[in-house]
C-alpha positions in Angstrom: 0.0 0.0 0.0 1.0 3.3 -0.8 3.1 5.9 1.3 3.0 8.9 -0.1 0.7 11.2 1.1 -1.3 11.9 -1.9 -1.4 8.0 -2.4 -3.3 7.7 1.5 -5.4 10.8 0.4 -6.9 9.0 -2.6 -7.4 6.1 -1.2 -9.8 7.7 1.8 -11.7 9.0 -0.8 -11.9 6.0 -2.4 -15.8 3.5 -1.7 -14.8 0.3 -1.1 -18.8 -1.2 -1.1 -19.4 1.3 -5.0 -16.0 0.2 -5.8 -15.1 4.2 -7.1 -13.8 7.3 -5.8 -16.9 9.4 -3.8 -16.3 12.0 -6.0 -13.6 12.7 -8.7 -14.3 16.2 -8.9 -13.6 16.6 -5.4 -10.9 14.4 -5.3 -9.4 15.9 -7.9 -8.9 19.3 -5.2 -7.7 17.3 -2.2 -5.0 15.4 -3.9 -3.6 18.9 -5.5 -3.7 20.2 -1.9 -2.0 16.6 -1.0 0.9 17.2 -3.2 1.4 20.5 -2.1 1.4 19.7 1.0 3.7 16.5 0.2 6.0 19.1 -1.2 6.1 21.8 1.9 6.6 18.9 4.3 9.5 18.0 2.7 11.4 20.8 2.0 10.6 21.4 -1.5 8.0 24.2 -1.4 7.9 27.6 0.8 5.3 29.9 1.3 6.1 34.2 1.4 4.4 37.0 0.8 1.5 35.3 -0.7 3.2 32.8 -3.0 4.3 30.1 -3.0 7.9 29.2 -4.1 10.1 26.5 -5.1 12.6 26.4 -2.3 14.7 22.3 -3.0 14.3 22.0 -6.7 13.4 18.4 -7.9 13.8 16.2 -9.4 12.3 14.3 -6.0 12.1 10.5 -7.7 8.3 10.6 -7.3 6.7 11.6 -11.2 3.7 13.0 -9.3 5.3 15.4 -6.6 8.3 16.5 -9.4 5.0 17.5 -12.3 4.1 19.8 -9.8 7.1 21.1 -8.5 7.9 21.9 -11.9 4.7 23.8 -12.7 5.1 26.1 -9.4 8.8 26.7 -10.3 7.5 28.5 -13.9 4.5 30.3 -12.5 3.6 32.5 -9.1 0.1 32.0 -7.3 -0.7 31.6 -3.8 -1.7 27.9 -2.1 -5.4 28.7 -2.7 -4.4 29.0 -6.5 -2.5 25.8 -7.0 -4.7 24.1 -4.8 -7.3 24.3 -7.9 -4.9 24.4 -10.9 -4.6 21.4 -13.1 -7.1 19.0 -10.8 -7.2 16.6 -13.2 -4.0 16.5 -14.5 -3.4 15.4 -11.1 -6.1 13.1 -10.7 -5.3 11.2 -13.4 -1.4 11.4 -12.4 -1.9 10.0 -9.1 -4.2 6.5 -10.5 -1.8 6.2 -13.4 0.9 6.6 -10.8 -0.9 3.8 -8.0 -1.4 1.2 -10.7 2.1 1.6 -11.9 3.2 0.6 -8.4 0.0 -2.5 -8.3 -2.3 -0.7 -5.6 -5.4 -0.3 -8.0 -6.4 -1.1 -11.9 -7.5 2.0 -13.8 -9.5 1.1 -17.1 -10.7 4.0 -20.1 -14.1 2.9 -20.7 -16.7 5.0 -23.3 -20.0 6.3 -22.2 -22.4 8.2 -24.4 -19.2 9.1 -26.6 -17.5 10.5 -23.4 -14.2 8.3 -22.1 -14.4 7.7 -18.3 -12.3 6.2 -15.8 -12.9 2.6 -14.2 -11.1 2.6 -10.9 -10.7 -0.8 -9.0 -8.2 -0.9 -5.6 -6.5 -4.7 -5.3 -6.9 -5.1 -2.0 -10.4 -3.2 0.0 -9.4 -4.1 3.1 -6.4 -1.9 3.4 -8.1 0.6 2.5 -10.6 0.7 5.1 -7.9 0.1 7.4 -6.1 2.9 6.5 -9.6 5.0 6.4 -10.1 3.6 10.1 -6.3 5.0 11.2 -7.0 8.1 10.2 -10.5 7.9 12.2 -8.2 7.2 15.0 -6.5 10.3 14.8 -8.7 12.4 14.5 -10.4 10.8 17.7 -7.1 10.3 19.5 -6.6 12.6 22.5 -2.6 13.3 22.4 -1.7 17.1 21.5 -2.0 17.8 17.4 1.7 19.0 17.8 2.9 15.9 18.3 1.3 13.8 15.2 3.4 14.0 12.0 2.8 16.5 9.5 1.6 14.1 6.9 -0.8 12.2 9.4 -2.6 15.7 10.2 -2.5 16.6 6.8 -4.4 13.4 6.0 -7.2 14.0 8.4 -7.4 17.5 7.8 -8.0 17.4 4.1 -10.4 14.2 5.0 -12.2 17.0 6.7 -12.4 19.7 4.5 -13.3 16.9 1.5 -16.2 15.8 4.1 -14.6 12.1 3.6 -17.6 10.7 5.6 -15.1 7.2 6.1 -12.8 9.4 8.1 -15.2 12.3 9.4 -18.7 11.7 10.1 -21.1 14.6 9.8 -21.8 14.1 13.9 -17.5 14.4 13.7 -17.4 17.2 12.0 -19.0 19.1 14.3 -18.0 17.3 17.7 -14.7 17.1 16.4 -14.5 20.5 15.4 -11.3 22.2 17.5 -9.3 18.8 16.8 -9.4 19.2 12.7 -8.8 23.2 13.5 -5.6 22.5 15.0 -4.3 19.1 12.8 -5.1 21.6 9.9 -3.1 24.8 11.6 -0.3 21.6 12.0 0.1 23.0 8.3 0.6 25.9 8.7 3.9 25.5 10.8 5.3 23.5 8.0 4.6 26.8 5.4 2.5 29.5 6.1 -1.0 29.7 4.2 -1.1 25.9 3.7 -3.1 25.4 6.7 -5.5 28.3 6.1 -6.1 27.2 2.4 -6.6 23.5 3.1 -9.5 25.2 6.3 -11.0 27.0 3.8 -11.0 23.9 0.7 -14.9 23.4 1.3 -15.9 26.6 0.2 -13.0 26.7 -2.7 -14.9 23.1 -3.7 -18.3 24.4 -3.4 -18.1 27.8 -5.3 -15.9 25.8 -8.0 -18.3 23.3 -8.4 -20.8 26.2 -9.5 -19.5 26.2 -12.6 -18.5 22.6 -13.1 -20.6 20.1 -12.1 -20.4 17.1 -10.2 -17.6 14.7 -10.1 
């Protein structure tokens, strides 16, 4: 099973029982934020003055992590920006990128003319296990500082994706100081990541105004 962090985040979107990601469209923002923060938590990207910045150029060994990395190092937005450039560029770079390493099968199937993707994980049940360790994080009671980077970014874009397999809507509000300070966790690591990722619902929702669903 995968390691990387965008790899865990696709996989807690993913339905095990529909056999498909809950949303694609929505998936497609929370593994862009992923990367970037995959890419801030090690070293690679910085955030000033409202940018962000390429601060270790790549190439990192990962294909995903580096196409990004080289898109921020030719242009200059801010987290929120990035967060929903090229969405399914990435989408499609992170399932090309899992099957290449034998977590899931991707097949192009046609519809109504349209090409669509057929998603399949190889093995459901470590997916649910991983969707049930992140559960256990956000439920744990030891301080937010003290959980890695990646493991709070992991519950906190499970959050602002309202990944019901990780956050309930009863968690969402119960829980609601816990995913406040897993998602300020990001902000230590650069500053703006955390505050962008907090505010991803609303990025999703006034996006998906003009796009659709998933």
């Amino acid at each position: 099973m995968t390691q990387t962090l965008y790899g865990r985040v696709y996989l807690t979107a993913y339905d095990t029982a529909a056999h498909g990601l809950y949303d694609r469209t929505r998936t497609g923002f929370l593994l862009r934020a992923a990367v970037l923060a995959e890419l801030a938590i090690r070293g690679n990207l910085v955030g000033s003055g409202g940018d962000v910045s390429v601060a270790t150029p790549g190439p990192t060994g990962d294909p995903v992590l580096d196409l990004t990395l080289s898109h921020v190092a030719s242009d200059r937005r801010g987290w929120k920006s990035w967060i929903k450039h090229d969405r399914n560029e990435t989408l499609h770079a992170v399932e090309d990128r899992l099957a290449a390493q034998g977590v899931l099968t991707v097949a192009e199937k046609k519809s109504f003319g349209r090409s669509r993707r057929e998603v399949t994980v190889r093995d459901a049940s470590a997916v649910t296990s991983l969707q049930a360790t992140a559960a256990g994080l956000l439920h744990g009671t030891g301080p937010a500082a003290r959980i890695a980077p990646d493991d709070a970014a992991l519950v906190a874009l499970a959050a602002a994706g309202g990944i019901r397999s990780v956050v309930s809507r009863s968690d969402a509000h119960a829980r609601k100081d816990r995913i406040e300070e897993l998602t300020g966790r990001l902000d230590a690591v650069a500053p703006g990541l955390g505050k962008a990722v907090g505010g991803l619902g609303m990025t999703m929702v006034a996006a998906r105004g003009g796009l659709g669903g998933g």
